[in-house]
N, C-alpha and C positions, 0 to 999 in steps of 0.2 A: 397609584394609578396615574397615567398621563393618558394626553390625548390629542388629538389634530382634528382640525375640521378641515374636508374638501369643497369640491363646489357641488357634487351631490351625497355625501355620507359623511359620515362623524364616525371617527376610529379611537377608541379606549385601548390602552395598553392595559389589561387587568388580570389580576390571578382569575384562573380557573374557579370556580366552587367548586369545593369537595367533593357534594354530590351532585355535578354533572355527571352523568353517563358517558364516558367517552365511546365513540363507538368501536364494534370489535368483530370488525371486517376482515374474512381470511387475505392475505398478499391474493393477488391474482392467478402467478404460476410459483412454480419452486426455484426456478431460476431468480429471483428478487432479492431472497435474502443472502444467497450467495452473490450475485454483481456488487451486493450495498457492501460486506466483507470484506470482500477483495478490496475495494479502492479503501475503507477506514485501516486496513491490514497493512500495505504498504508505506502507507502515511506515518502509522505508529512505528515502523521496522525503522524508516528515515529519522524521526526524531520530527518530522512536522507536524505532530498533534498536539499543542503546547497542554502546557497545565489546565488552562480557563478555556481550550475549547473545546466544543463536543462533536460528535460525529452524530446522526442518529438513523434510525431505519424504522418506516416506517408507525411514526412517533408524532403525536399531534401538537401542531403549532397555530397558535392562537390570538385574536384580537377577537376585540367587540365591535360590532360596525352596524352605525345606525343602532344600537340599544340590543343586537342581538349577535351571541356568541357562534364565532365562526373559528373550527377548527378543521386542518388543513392537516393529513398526513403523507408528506412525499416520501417514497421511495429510498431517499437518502437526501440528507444535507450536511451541509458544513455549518458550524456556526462557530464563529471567529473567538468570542470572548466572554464569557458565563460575570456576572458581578455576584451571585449567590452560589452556596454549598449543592451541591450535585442533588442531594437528597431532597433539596427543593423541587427541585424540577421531575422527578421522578416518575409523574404522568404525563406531564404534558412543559408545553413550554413557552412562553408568554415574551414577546422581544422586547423591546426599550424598557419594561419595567425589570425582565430580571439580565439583560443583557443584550449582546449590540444583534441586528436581524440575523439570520443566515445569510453568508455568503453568495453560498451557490446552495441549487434544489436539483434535485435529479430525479423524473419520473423514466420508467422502463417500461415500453408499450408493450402492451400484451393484445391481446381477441378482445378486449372486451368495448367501449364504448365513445373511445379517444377522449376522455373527462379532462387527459394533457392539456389539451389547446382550449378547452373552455374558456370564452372571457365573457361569462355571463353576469352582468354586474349586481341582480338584483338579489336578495336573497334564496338560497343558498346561493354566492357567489362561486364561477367557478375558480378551478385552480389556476390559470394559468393568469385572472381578472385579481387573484388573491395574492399572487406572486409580484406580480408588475405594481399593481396600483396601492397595494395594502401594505406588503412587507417591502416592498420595495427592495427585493433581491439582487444583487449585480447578475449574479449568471445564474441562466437556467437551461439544463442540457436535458433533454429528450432522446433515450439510447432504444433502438430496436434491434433485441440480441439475436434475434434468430438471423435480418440479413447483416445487423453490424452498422446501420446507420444513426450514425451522431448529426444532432441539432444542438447547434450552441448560438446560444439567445443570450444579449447583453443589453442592458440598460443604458441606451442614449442622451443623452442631455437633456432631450423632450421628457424623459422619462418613461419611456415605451424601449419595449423589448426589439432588437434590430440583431436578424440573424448573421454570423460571422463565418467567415472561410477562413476553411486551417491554413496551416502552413503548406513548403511543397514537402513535408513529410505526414502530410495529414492529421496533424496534431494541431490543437490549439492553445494558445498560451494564455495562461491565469496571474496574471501579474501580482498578485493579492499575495497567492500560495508561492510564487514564483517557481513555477511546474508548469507543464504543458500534461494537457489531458486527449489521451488517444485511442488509437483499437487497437488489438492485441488479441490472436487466433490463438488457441491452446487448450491445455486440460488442467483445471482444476477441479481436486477433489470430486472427482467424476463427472465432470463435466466439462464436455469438449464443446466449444463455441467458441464464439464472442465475447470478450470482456472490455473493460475498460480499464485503463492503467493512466501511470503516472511517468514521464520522465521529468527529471531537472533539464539545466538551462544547458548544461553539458550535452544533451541528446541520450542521458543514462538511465535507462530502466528502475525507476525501486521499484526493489524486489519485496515480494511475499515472507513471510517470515517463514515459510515451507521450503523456498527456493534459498532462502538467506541458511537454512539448515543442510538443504542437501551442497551447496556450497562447499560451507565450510567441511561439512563429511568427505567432498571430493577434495578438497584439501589437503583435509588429514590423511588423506590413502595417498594423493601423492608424495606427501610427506613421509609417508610410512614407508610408500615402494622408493622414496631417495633414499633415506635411512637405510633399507635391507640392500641397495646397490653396496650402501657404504659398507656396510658389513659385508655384504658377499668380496669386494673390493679389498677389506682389509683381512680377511680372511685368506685368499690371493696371494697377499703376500705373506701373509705370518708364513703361508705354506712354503713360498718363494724362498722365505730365510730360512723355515727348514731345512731346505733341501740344500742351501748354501751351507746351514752350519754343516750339516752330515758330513759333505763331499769333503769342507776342510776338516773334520771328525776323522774321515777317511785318510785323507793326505796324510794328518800328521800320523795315522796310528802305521800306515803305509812308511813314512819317514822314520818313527821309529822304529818297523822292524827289518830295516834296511839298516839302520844304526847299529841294532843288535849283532847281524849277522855279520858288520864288517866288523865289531868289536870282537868277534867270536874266533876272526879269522884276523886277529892282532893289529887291525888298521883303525886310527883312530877317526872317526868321521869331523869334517872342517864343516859340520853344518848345526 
């Protein structure tokens, strides 16, 4: 266990007990666990989810503050680098004791009660009071899928969250992951909207590991329809020299029986 004291709360880094309750709240809409997918989906296709960090969805993350356990499930996070077996953390997930904080947190607004922007500091603290002042997250993005708008919140020097403007491509950049995080209109897996995606520093899409698939499927038919050129192509000609050996097939049997007939008629042919 570790801990810090502020200038009004005292914060434990502590395992869970076992028999806490954790709570077991439906997601809000269906749309959730698909957004949280798609972005760890991409990640893992690139090669950017290293060994020691984790992705997680909707999965509680935890400190003790002031003598009483606060746990926090967003929508999705990053968390950079695990120092314990995965199987540890398997409910829930406790930072500077088993590993460095999340990165970044991602809540998806839905109808229900804006609990996002909460910075209520007193017990139950809210989320947004638990990300800035407790875990002390670098980024915290706020996505609303139905119009498509991103709020990207970064940790200032003060230590308070200070909202960021994208680029002129509407993307912003994560120097951490060294990715920019964007919007991205389309259909996955039945669903047509708004997402969230990833490019690198290049301005390149990762891709899906569905898109990474049908890819290479278009590939391979390209491949396959150059391949059947090449045979229809070599085929072409095989026909080509057919029809060349024939005619000389023809000539000569032509030649010989012009040979014949002068030999018949006592002239000997000079050919």
């Amino acid at each position: 266990m570790t801990s810090v004291t502020g200038s009004s709360y005292d914060i434990k880094w502590e395992k869970l007990p076992e028999d806490f309750i954790l709570p077991d709240d439906p997601v809000d809409n269906i749309h959730q666990p698909a957004l949280a997918a798609a972005l760890t989906d991409s990640l893992e296709v690139a090669g950017k989810l290293f060994d020691t960090a984790v992705t997680t969805t909707n999965y509680g993350i935890c400190a003790t503050v002031n003598g009483k356990i606060v746990v926090k499930a967003p929508d999705w996070a990053y968390i950079p680098h695990i120092r314990v077996p995965q199987g540890e953390i398997d409910r829930s997930y406790t930072p500077q004791l088993q590993g460095e904080p999340p990165l970044m947190v991602m809540e998806f607004l839905s109808d229900t009660n804006g609990h996002e922007y909460s910075i209520k500091p007193t017990y139950p603290p809210g989320k947004w009071f638990f990300y800035e002042k407790i875990l002390k997250v670098p980024h915290y993005v706020i996505f609303e899928p139905y119009s498509g708008l991103i709020e990207h919140y970064q940790l200032d020097k003060s230590g308070g969250y200070k909202i960021q403007s994208s680029d002129e491509t509407g993307r912003y950049w994560i120097p951490q992951l060294q990715l920019y995080l964007g919007l991205w209109e389309g259909t996955r897996e039945q669903r047509k909207g708004y997402w969230l995606r990833w490019w690198n520093e290049r301005g390149e899409l990762l891709l899906w590991g569905s898109e990474l698939a049908l890819q290479e499927r278009q590939k391979a038919e390209v491949e396959r329809q150059k391949a059947e050129v090449e045979k229809q192509k070599a085929e072409v000609e095989r026909q080509k020299a057919e029809v060349e050996r024939q005619k000389a097939e023809a000539e000569k049997q032509k030649a010989e029986r012009l040979a014949a007939q002068l030999r018949a008629a006592g002239i000997e042919p000079e050919f």
